[in-house]
BALOBA-1460 file (C-alpha; in Angstrom, 3 decimals):
// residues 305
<rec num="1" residu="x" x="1.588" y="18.060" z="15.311"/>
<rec num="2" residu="x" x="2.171" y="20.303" z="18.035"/>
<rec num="3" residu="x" x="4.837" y="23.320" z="17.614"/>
<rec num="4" residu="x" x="7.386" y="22.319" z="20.632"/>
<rec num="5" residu="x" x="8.170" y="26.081" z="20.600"/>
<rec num="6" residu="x" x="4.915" y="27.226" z="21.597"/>
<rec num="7" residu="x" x="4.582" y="24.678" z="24.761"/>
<rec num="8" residu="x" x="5.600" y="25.685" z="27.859"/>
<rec num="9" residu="x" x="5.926" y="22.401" z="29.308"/>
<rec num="10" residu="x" x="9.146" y="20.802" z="29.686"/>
<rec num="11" residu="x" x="8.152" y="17.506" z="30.995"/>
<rec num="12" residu="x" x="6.263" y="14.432" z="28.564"/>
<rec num="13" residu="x" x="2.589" y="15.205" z="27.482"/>
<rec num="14" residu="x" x="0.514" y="13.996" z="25.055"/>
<rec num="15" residu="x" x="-2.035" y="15.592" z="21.891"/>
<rec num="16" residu="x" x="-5.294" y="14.622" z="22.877"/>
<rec num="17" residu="x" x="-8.358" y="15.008" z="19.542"/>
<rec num="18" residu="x" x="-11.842" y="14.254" z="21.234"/>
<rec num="19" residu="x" x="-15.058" y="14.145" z="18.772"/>
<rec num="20" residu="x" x="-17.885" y="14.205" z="20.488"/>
<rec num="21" residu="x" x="-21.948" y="14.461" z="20.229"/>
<rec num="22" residu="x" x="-24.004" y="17.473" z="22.314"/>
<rec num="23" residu="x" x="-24.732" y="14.930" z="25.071"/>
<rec num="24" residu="x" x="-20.808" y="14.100" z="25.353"/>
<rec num="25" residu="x" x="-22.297" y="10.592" z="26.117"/>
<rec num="26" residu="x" x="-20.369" y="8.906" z="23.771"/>
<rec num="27" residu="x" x="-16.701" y="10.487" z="23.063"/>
<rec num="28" residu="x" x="-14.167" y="9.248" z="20.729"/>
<rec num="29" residu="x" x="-10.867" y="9.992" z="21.826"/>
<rec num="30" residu="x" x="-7.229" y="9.604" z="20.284"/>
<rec num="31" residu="x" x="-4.449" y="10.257" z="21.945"/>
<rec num="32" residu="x" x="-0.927" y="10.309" z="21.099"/>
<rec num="33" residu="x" x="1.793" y="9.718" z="23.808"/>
<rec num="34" residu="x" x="4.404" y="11.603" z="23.610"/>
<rec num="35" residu="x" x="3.085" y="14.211" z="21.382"/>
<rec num="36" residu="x" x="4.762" y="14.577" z="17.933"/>
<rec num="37" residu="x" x="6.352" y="17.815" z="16.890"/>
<rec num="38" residu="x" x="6.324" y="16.711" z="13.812"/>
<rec num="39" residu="x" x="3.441" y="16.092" z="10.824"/>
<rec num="40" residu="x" x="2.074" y="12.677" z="11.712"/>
<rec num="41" residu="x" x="-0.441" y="10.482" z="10.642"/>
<rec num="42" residu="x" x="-3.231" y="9.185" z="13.367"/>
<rec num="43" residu="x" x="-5.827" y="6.449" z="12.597"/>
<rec num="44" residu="x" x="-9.092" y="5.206" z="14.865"/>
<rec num="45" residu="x" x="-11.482" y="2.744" z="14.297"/>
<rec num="46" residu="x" x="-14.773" y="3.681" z="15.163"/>
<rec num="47" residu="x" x="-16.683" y="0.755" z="16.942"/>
<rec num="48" residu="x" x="-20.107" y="1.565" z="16.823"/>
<rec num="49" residu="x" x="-22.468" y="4.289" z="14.896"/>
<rec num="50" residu="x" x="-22.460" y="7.960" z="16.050"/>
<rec num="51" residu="x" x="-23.023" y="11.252" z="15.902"/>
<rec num="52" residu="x" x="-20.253" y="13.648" z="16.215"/>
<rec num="53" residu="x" x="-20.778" y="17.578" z="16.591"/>
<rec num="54" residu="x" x="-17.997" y="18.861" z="18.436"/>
<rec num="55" residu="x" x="-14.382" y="18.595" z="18.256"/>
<rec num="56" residu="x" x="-11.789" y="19.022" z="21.414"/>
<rec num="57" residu="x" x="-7.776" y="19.543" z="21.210"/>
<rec num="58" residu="x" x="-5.652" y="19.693" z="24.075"/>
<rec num="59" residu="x" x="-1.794" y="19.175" z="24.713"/>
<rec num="60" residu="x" x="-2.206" y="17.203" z="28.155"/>
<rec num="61" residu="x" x="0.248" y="16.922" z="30.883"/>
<rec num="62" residu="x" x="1.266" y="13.686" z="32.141"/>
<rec num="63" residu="x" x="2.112" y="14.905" z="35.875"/>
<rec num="64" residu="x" x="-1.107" y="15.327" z="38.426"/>
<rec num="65" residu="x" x="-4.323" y="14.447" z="36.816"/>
<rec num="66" residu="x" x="-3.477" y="14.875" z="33.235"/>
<rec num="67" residu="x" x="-4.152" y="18.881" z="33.008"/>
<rec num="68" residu="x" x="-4.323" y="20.624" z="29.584"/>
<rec num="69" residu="x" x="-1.957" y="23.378" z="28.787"/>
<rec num="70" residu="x" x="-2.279" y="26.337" z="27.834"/>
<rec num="71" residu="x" x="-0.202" y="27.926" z="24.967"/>
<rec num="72" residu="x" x="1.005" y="25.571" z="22.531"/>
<rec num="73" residu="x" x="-0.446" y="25.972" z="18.832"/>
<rec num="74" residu="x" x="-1.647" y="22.602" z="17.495"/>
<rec num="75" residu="x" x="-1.481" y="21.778" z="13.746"/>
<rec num="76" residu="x" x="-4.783" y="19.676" z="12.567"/>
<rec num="77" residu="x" x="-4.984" y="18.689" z="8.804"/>
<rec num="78" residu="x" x="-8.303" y="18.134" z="7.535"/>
<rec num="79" residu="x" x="-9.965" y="14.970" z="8.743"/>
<rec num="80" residu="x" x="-10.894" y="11.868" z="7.196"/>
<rec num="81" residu="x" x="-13.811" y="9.647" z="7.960"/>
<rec num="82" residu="x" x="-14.309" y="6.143" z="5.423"/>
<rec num="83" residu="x" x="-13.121" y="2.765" z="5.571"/>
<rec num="84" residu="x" x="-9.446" y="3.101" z="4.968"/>
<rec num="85" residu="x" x="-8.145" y="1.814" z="1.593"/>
<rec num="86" residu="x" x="-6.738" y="-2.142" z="1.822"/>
<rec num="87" residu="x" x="-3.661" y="-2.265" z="-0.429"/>
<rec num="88" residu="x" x="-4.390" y="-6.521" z="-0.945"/>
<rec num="89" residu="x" x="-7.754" y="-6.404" z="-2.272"/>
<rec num="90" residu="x" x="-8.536" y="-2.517" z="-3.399"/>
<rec num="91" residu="x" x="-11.444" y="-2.768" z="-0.994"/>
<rec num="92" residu="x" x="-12.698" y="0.273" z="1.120"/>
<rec num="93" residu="x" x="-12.577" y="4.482" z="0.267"/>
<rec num="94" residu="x" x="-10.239" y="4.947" z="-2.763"/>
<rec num="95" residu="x" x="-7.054" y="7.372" z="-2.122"/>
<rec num="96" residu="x" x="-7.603" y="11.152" z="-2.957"/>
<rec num="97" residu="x" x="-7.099" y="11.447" z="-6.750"/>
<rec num="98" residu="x" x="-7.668" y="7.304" z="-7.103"/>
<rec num="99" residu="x" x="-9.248" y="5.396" z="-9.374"/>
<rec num="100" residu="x" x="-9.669" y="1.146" z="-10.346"/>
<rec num="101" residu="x" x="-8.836" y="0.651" z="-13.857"/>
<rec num="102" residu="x" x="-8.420" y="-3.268" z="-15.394"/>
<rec num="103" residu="x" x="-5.733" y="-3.349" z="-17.745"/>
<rec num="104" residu="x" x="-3.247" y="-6.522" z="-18.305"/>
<rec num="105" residu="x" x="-5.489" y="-8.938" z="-17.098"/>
<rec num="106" residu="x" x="-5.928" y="-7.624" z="-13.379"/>
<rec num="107" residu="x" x="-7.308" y="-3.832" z="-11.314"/>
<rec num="108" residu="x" x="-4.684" y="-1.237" z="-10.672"/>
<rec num="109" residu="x" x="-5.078" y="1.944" z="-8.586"/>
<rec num="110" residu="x" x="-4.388" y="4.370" z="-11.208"/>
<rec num="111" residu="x" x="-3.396" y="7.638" z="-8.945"/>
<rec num="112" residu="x" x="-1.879" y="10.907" z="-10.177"/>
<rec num="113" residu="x" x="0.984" y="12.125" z="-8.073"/>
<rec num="114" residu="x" x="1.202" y="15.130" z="-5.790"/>
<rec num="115" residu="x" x="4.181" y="15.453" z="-4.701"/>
<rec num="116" residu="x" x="5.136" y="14.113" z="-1.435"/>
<rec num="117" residu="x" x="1.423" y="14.960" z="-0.511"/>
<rec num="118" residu="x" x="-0.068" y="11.366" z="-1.894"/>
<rec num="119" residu="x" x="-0.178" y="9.821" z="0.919"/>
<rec num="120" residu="x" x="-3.415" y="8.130" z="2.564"/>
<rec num="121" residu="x" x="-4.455" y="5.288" z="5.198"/>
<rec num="122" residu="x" x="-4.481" y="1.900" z="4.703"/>
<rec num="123" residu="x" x="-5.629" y="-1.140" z="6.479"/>
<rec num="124" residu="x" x="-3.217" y="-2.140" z="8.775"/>
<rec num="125" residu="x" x="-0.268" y="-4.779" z="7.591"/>
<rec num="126" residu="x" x="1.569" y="-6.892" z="9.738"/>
<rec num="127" residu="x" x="4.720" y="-8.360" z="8.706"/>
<rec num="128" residu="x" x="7.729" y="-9.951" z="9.869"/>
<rec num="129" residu="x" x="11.608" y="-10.539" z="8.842"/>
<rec num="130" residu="x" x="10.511" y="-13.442" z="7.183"/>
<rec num="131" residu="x" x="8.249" y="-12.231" z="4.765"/>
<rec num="132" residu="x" x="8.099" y="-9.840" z="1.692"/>
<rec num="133" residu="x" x="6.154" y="-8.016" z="-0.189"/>
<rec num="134" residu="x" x="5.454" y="-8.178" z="-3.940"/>
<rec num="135" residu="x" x="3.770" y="-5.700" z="-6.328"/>
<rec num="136" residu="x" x="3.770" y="-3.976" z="-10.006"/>
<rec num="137" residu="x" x="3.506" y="-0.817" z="-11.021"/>
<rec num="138" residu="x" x="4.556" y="1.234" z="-13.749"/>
<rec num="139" residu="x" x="4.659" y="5.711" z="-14.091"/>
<rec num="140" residu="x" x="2.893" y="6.832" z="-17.256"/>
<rec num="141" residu="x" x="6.428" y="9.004" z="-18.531"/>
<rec num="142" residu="x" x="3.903" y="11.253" z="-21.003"/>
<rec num="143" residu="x" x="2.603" y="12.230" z="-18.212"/>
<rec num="144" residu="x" x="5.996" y="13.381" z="-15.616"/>
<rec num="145" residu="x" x="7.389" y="16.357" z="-16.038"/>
<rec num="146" residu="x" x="10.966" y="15.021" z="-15.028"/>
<rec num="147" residu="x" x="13.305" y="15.483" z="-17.986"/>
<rec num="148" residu="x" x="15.853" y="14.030" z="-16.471"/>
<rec num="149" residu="x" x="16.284" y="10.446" z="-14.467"/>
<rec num="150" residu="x" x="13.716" y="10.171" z="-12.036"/>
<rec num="151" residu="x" x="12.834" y="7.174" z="-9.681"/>
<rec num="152" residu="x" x="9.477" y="5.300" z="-8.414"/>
<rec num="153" residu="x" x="9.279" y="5.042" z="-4.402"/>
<rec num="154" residu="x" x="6.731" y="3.388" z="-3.182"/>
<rec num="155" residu="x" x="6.863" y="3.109" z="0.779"/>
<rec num="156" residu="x" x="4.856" y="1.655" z="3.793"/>
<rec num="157" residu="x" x="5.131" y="3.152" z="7.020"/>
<rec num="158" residu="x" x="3.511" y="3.683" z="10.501"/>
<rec num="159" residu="x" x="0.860" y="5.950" z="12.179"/>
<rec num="160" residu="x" x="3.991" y="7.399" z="13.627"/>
<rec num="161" residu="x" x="6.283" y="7.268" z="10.608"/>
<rec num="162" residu="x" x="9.665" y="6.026" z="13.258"/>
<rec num="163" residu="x" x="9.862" y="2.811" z="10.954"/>
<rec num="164" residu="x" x="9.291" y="3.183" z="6.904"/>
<rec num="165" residu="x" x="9.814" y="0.651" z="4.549"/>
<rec num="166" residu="x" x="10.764" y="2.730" z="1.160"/>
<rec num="167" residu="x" x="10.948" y="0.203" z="-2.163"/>
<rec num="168" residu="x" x="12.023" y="1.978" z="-5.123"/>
<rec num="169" residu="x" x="13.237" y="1.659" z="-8.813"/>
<rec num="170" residu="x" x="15.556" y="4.118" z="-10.432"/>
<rec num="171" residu="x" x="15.390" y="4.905" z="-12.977"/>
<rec num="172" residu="x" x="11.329" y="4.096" z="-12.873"/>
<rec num="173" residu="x" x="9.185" y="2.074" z="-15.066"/>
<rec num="174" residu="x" x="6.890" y="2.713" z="-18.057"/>
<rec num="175" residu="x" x="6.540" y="-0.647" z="-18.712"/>
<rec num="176" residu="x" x="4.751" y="-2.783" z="-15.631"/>
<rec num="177" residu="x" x="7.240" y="-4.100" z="-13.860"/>
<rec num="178" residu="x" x="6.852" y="-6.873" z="-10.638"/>
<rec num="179" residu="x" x="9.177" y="-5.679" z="-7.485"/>
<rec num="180" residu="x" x="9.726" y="-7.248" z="-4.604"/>
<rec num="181" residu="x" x="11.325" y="-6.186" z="-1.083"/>
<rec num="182" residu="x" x="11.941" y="-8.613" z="1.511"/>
<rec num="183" residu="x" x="11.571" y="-6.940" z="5.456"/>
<rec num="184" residu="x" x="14.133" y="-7.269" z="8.202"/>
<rec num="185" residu="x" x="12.066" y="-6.751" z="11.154"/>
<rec num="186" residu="x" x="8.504" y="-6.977" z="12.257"/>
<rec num="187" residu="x" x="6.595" y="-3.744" z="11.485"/>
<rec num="188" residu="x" x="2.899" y="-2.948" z="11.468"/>
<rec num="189" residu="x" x="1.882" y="-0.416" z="8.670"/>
<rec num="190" residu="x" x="-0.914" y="1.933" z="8.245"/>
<rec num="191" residu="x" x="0.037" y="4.248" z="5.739"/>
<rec num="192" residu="x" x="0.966" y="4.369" z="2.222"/>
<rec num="193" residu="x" x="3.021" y="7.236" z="0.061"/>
<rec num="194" residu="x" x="3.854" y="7.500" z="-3.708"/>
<rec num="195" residu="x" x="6.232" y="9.820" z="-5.353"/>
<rec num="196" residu="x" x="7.829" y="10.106" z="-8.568"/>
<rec num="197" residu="x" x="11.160" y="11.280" z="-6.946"/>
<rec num="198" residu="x" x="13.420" y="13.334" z="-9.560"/>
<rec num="199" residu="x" x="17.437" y="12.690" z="-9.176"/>
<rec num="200" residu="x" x="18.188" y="16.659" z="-9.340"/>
<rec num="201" residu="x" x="19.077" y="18.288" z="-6.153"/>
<rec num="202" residu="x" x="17.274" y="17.007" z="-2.898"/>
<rec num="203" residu="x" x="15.433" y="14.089" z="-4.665"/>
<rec num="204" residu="x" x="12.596" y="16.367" z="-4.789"/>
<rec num="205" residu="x" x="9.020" y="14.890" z="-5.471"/>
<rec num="206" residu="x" x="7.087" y="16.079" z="-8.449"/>
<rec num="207" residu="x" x="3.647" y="16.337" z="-9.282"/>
<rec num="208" residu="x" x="1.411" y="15.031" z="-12.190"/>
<rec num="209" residu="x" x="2.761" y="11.848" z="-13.298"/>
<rec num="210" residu="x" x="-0.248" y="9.405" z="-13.251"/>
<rec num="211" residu="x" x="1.509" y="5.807" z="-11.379"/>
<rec num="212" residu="x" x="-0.516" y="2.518" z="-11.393"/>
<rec num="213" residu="x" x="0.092" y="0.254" z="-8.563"/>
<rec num="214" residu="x" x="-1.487" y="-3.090" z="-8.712"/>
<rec num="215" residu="x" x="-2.672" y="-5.314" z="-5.309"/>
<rec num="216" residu="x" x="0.421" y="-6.082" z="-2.916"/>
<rec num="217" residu="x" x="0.643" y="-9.444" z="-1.436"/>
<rec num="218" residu="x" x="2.126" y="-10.217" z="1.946"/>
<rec num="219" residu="x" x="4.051" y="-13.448" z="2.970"/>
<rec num="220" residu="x" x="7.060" y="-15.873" z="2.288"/>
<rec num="221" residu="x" x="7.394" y="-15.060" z="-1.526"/>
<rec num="222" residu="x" x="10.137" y="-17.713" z="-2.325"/>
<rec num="223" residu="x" x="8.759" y="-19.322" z="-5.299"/>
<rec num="224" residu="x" x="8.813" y="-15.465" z="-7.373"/>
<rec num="225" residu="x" x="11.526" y="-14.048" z="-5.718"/>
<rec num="226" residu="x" x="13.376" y="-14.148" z="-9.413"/>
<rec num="227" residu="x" x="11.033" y="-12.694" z="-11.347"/>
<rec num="228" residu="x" x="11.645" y="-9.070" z="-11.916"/>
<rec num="229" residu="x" x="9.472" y="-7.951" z="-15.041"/>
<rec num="230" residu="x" x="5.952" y="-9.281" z="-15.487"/>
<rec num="231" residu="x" x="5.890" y="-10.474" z="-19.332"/>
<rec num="232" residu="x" x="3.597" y="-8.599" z="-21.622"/>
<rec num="233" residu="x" x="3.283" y="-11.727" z="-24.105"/>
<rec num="234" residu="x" x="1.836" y="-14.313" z="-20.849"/>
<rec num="235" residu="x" x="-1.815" y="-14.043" z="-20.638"/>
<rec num="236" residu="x" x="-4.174" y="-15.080" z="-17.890"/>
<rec num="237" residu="x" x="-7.917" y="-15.172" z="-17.912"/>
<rec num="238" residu="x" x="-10.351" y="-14.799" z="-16.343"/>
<rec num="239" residu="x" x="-8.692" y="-12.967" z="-13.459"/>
<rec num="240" residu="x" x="-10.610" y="-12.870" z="-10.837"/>
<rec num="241" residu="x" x="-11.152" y="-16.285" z="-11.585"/>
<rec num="242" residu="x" x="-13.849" y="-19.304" z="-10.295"/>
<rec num="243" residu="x" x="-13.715" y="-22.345" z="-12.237"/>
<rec num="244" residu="x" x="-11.685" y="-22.735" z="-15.227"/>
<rec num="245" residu="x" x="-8.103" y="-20.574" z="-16.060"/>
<rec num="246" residu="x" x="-6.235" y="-19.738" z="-18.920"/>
<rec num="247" residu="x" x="-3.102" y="-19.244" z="-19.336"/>
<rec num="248" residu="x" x="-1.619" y="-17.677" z="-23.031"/>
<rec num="249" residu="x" x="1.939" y="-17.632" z="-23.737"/>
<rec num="250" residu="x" x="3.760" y="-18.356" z="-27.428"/>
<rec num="251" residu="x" x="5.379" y="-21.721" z="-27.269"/>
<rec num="252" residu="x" x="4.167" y="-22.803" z="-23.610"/>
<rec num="253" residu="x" x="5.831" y="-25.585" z="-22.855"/>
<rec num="254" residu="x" x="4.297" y="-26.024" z="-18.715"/>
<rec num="255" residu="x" x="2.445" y="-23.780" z="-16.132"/>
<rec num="256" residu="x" x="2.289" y="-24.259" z="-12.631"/>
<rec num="257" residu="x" x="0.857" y="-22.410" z="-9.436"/>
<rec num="258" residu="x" x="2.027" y="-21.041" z="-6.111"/>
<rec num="259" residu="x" x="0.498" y="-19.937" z="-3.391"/>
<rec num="260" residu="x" x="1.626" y="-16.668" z="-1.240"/>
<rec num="261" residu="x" x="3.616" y="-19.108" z="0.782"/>
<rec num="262" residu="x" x="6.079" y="-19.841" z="-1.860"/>
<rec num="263" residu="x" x="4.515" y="-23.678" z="-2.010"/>
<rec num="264" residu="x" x="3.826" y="-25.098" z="-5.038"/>
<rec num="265" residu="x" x="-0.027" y="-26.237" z="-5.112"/>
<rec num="266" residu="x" x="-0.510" y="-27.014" z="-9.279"/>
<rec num="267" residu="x" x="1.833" y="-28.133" z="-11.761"/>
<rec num="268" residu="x" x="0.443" y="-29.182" z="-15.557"/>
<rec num="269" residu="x" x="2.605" y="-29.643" z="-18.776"/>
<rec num="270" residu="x" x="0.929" y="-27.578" z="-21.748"/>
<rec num="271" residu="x" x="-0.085" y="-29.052" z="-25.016"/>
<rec num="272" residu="x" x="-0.673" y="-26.003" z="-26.871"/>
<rec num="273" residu="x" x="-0.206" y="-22.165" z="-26.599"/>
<rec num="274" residu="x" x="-3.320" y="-21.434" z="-24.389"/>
<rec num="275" residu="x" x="-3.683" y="-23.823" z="-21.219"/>
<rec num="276" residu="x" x="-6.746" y="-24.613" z="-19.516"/>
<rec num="277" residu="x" x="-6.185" y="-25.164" z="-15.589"/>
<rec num="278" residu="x" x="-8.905" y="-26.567" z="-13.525"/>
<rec num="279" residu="x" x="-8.500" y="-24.599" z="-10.543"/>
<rec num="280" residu="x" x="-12.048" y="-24.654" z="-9.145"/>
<rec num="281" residu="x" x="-10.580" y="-27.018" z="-5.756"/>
<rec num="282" residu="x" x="-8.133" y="-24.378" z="-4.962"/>
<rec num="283" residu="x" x="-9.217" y="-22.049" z="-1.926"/>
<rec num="284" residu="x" x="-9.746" y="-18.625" z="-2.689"/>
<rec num="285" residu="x" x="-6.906" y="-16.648" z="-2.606"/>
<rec num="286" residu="x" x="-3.822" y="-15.134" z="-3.983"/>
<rec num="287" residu="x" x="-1.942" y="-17.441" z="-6.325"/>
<rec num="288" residu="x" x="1.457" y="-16.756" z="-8.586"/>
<rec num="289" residu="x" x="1.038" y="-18.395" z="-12.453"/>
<rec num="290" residu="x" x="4.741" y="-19.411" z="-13.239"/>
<rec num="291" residu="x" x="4.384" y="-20.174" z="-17.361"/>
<rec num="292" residu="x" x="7.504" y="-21.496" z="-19.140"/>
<rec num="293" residu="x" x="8.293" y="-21.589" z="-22.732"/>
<rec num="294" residu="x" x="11.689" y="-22.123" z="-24.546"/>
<rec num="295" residu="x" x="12.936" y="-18.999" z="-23.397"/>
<rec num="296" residu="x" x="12.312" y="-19.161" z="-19.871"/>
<rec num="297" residu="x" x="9.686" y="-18.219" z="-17.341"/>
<rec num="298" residu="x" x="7.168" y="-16.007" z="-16.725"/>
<rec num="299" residu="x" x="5.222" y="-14.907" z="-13.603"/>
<rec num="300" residu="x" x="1.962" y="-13.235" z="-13.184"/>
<rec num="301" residu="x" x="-0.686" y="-12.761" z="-9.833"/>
<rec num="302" residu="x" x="-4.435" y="-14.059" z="-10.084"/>
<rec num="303" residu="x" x="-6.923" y="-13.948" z="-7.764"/>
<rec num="304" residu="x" x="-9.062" y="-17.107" z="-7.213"/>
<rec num="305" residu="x" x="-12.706" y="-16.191" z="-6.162"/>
């Protein structure tokens, strides 16, 4: 960001970040139009290998041939090169304080909280009003120092932050729990931020609670849309899975499958409390198990290799 109070300028400019090599024959350059006077996140891809051993900062005047000011003081955080972090398939660099753990029958990002400060990149999601997204998570409570109610927020935004999409659950989770938050307009989203928000005062953020998030999915999530809590007692294995699935639930009376669509691609009636699926013709993907006993159903996420 760039402290408005120290420009001189009156009229629109832009922050300008240049890396470059000693030759200069190959500059990277970001810009961001107008420039924000407020902490914001940028992000660049990089399209072919190089060298960088300088860095440039200007605040750049739109009028004439684009002159750089003198004056204003410029805020850089410290900055990040890696293959930013895909929140569908827990590909690329890991956030800051991040690890892959596989618990329940899938991988979670197991991250401990900072504050407002865990925040990181992400591979850029696009979305429109008629899709949703879908996730679980639960916050490890031996671990938060809230004493009193506290809430998980869990929220996608923008390089520029002008259009977040905050999900939360109050009070949060200890338990893994499936939510799901359907968007009213088309967004793109490169940014992710965690918090384990306390109800006292300002709905301040704390730090330390460890929070595991498991793989989002993206699309028309019709099919799931009623399924709040993910049940401890259904089973599903091997997950990633190639050939041959199984699903475990006491008294399973019928499984079937959806895809991220909300369409209904599998559909077999059990014959005992463990269910083999043949699921080997099915392209890879993301697919929803929907298991039903006597009691009612039960939805889980697998990943078909």
């Amino acid at each position: 960001m760039i402290k408005k109070d120290t420009s001189t300028y009156t009229a629109k400019a832009q922050a300008f970040i240049q890396f470059f090599d000693s030759a200069q024959k190959s500059p990277v350059i970001i810009t961001d139009n107008p420039l924000s006077a407020t902490n914001k996140v940028l992000t660049h891809k990089v399209f072919t290998t190089e060298t960088f051993t300088s860095l440039q900062l200007a605040d750049q005047s739109e009028t004439g041939n684009w002159n750089a000011l003198a004056g204003p003081i410029m805020y850089i955080s410290q900055v990040q090169f890696g293959i930013p972090f895909n929140v569908e398939t827990f590909a690329g660099d890991l956030p800051q304080g991040g690890t892959l753990v596989d618990t329940l029958g899938a991988s979670y990002l197991k991250i401990r909280l900072n504050g407002w400060n865990t925040s990181f990149p992400i591979v850029p999601v696009v979305v429109d009003q008629t899709q949703s997204v879908q996730f679980s998570y639960w916050i490890d409570k031996d671990t938060s120092t809230v004493t009193g109610k506290a809430q998980a927020f869990v929220q996608l935004f923008d390089s520029a932050s002008l259009h977040p999409v905050a999900v939360t659950d109050n009070p949060f989770s200890a338990t893994n729990k499936m939510l799901t938050h359907k968007f009213l307009a088309a967004e793109t989203f490169t940014g992710l931020q965690l918090a384990d928000q306390s109800e006292v005062g300002l709905w301040p953020a704390v730090a330390g609670p460890f929070m595991y998030l498991s793989e989002m999915t993206f699309g028309v999530i019709s099919a799931v849309k009623d399924v709040a809590v993910a049940d401890m007692s259904l089973k599903t294995y091997p997950n990633p899975v190639t050939d041959n699935l199984k699903v475990s639930l006491a008294g399973l009376k019928g499984v079937a499958l959806y895809d991220v669509t909300g369409k209904l691609v599998l559909q077999q009636i059990a014959t005992g409390d463990i269910q083999d699926i043949s699921v080997y013709k099915l392209e890879s993907g993301i697919y929803f198990v929907k298991a039903y006993n006597t009691s009612g159903s039960y939805t889980t996420k697998i990943v078909k290799k």
